[in-house]
Each structure stands twice: as structure tokens, then as C-alpha cells.
N, C-alpha and C positions, 0 to 999 in steps of 0.2 A: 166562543167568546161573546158572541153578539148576543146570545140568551141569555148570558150572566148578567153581560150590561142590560140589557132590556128590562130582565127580572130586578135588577136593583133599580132601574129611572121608572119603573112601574109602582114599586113599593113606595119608593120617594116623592113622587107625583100624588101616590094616594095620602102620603103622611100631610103631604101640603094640600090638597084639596078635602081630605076625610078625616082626618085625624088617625087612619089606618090603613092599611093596603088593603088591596082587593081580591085578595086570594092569590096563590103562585100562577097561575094559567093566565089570571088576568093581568096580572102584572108584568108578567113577558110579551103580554101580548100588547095592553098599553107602551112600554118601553120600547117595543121594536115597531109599531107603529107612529109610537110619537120620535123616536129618533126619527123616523123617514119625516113625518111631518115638519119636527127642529130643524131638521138640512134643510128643508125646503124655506122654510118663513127666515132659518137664517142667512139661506141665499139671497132670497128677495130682496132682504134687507143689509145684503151686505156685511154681515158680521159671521166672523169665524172664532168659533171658541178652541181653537187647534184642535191638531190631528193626530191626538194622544189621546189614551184612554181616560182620562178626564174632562177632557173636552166632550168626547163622544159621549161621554154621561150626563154632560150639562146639557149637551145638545138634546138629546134622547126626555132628560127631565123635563126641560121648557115645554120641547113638544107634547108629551104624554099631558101636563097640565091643561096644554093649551085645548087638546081631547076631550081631556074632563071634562072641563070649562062647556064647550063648545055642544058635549053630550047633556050634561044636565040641562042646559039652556034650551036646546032643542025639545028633550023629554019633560024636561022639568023634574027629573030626579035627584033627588039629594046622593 
């Protein structure tokens, strides 16, 4: 289940930062990185988006964005 979700807050991370996803490998692999990232920044910060498979989506999106973000800044890659 956590590859599905991963591969969809991958794709959806790329739609809001690219205008497109970034192929399926990167996209599960953005998603399941950035959900672990989401938990994290939304622990810090105290906010829980429940503990249902929507939430875990929203969590997993925010993070994967925050990735992107975070990567191109670094690289300087579009």
C-alpha cells in the first residue's frame, strides 16, 4: 500500500512543483521519502493530518514538495 501511496504523492508533488510527474520510480520514491519527511516536519510542528489513507497522502504530498523544493534550491534544477 505504501508504494501506491508513495507513487500517487510522487506524481502529485511533481504536478504541483513541475507541471508533470517524474516518471513512476521517481515518483514512489519522492512519495515514500517525502511521506517519511511529512511525518517528520509534521511532528515538529504538531499537526496530524489523520491516520487514514488520506491523510497519509497529504502527509507523503507536503513532504515529497517540500523535497523538490528543497532539491532544486540546492542543485538549482528546474
Amino acid at each position: 500500500m505504501s508504494i501506491i501511496v508513495g507513487g500517487i504523492a510522487g506524481w502529485i508533488a511533481g504536478q504541483i512543483m513541475n507541471g508533470t510527474g517524474y516518471g513512476i520510480l521517481r515518483n514512489i520514491v519522492l512519495g515514500i521519502f517525502g511521506g517519511w519527511a511529512g511525518a517528520w516536519v509534521f511532528d515538529m510542528l504538531d499537526i496530524s493530518a489523520g491516520n487514514t489513507t488520506v491523510g497519509t497522502l497529504v502527509t507523503s504530498v507536503a513532504g515529497a514538495v517540500v523535497l523538490v523544493f528543497l532539491y532544486r534550491l540546492i542543485l538549482g534544477k528546474r
